[in-house]
C-alpha positions as a printed NumPy array, in Angstrom:
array([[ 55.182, -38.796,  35.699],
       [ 51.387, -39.046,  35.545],
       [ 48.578, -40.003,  32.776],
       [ 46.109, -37.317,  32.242],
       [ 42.549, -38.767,  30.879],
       [ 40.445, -36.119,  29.051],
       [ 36.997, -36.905,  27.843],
       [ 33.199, -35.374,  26.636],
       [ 31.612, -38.443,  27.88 ],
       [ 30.624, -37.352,  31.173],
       [ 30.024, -40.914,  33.354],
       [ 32.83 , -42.323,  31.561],
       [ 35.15 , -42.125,  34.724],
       [ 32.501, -44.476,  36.61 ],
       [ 32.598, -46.971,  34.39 ],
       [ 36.059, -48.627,  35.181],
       [ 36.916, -48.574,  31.611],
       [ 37.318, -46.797,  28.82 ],
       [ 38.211, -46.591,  24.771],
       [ 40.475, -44.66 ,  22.787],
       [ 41.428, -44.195,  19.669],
       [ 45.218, -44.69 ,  19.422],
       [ 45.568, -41.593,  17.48 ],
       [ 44.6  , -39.672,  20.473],
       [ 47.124, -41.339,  22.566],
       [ 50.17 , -39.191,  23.39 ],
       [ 48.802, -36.233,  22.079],
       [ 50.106, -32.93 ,  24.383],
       [ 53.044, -35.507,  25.33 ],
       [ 56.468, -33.55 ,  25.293],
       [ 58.532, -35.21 ,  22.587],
       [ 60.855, -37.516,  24.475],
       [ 57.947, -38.762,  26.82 ],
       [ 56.042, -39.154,  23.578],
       [ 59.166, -41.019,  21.882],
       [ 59.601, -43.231,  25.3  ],
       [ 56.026, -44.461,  24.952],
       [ 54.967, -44.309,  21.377],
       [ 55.384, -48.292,  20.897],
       [ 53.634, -50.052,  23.513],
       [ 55.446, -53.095,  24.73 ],
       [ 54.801, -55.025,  27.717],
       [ 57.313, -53.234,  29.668],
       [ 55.72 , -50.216,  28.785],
       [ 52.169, -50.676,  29.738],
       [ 53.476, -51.876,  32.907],
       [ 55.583, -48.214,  33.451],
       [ 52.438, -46.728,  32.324],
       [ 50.592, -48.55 ,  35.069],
       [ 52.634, -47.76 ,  38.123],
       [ 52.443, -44.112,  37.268],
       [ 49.226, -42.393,  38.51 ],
       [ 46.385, -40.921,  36.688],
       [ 44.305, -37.399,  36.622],
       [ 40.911, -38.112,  34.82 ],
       [ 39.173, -35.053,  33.922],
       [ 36.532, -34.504,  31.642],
       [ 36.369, -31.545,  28.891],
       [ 34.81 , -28.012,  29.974],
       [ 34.69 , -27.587,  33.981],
       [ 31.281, -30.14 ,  34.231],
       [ 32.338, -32.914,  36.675],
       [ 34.613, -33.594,  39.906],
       [ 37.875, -34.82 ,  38.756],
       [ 39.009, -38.332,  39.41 ],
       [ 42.587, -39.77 ,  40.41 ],
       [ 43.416, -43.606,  40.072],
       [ 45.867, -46.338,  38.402],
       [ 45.786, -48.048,  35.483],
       [ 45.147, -51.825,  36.492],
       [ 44.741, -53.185,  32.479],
       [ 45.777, -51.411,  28.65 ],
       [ 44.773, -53.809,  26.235],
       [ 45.338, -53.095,  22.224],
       [ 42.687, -53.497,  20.06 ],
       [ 44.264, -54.203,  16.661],
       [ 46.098, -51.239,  14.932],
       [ 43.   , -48.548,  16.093],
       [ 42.202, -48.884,  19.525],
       [ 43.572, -49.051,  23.195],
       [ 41.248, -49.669,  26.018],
       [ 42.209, -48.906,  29.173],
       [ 40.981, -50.055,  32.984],
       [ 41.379, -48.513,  35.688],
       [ 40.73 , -47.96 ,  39.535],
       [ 39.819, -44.689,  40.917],
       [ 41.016, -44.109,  44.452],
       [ 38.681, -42.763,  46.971],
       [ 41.034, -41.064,  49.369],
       [ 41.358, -38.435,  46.614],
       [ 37.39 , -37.663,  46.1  ],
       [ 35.855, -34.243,  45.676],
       [ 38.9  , -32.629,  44.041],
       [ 37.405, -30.285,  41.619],
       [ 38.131, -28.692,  38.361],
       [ 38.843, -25.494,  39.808],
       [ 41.616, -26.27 ,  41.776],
       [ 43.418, -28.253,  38.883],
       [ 42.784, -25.351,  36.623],
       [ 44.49 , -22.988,  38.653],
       [ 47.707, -25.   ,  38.876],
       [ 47.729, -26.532,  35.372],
       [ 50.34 , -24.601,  33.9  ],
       [ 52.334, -26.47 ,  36.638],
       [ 50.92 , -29.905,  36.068],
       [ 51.916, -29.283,  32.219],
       [ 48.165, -28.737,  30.635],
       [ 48.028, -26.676,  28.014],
       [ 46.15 , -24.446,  26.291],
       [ 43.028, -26.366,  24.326],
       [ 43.59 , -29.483,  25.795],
       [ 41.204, -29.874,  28.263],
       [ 38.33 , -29.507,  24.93 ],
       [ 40.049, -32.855,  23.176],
       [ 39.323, -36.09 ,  24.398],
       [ 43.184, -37.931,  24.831],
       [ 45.622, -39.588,  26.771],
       [ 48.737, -37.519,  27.772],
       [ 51.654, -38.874,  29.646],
       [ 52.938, -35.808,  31.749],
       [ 56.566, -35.42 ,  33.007],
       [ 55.418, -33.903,  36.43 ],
       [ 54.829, -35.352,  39.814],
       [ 51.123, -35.187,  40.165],
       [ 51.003, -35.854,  43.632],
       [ 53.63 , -33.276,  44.572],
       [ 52.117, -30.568,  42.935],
       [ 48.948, -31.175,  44.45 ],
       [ 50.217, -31.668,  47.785],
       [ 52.167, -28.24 ,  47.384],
       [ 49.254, -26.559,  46.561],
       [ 47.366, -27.839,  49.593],
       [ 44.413, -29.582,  47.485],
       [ 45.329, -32.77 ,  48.857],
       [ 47.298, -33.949,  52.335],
       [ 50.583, -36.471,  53.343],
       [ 47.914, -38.444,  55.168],
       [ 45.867, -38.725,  51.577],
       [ 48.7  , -39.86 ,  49.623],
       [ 50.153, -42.008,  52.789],
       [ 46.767, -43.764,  52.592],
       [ 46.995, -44.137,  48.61 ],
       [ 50.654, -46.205,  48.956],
       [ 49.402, -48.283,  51.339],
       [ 46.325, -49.734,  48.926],
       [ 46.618, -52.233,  46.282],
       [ 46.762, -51.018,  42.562]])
């Protein structure tokens, strides 16, 4: 499983943090994923945590990001804010090459143009490393960092 991170605010990826509205939160999340998550309990942030994360933003403007959750914090009924580190080993992956495997990484139609937080029953790493955009040695060097 991975967490997918859409956003218009371009820069919001650098910023190590980042609020949304909990409405927007599971949204393109296959029903039992969505059922599995939908109340957050401890136990469930920390899942949510040890899974990692693709951080695009809407449209095809930016590089795309990959990192872990290191904080999910609820702000009353509304909000969630999330923290998060991005991993450097995975730099200059671009949109391109995540567009032309989405249908396999389970993004759909419209939703890269809505800002939400999808939880994605596919192996993200797998299905990068399959398609070549990333190596062994990258993700070798991701397990052996600190989240």
């Amino acid at each position: 499983m991975y967490n997918l991170f859409v956003t218009a605010s371009i820069g919001a990826w650098e910023e190590g943090r980042y609020i949304f509205d909990k409405t927007r939160f599971l949204e393109f999340t296959n029903d039992d994923v969505e059922a599995k998550f939908k109340e957050l309990t401890e136990d469930k942030i920390e899942l949510l945590k040890s899974f990692p994360c693709l951080f695009l933003y809407e449209g095809a403007e930016a590089d795309v990001k990959i990192g872990y959750l290191t904080k999910i914090t609820k702000i009353g009924r509304t909000r969630l804010i999330i923290e998060f580190k991005i991993e450097p080993v995975f730099s200059g992956l671009g949109y391109e090459e995540i567009d032309s495997i989405k249908n396999l990484l389970d993004i759909r139609g419209w939703e890269m143009n809505r800002t939400h937080w999808a939880v994605k029953d596919e192996n993200l790493f797998e299905r990068l490393l399959e398609a070549e955009f990333i190596s062994k040695t990258d993700i070798e060097q991701n397990m052996r960092r600190p989240h």
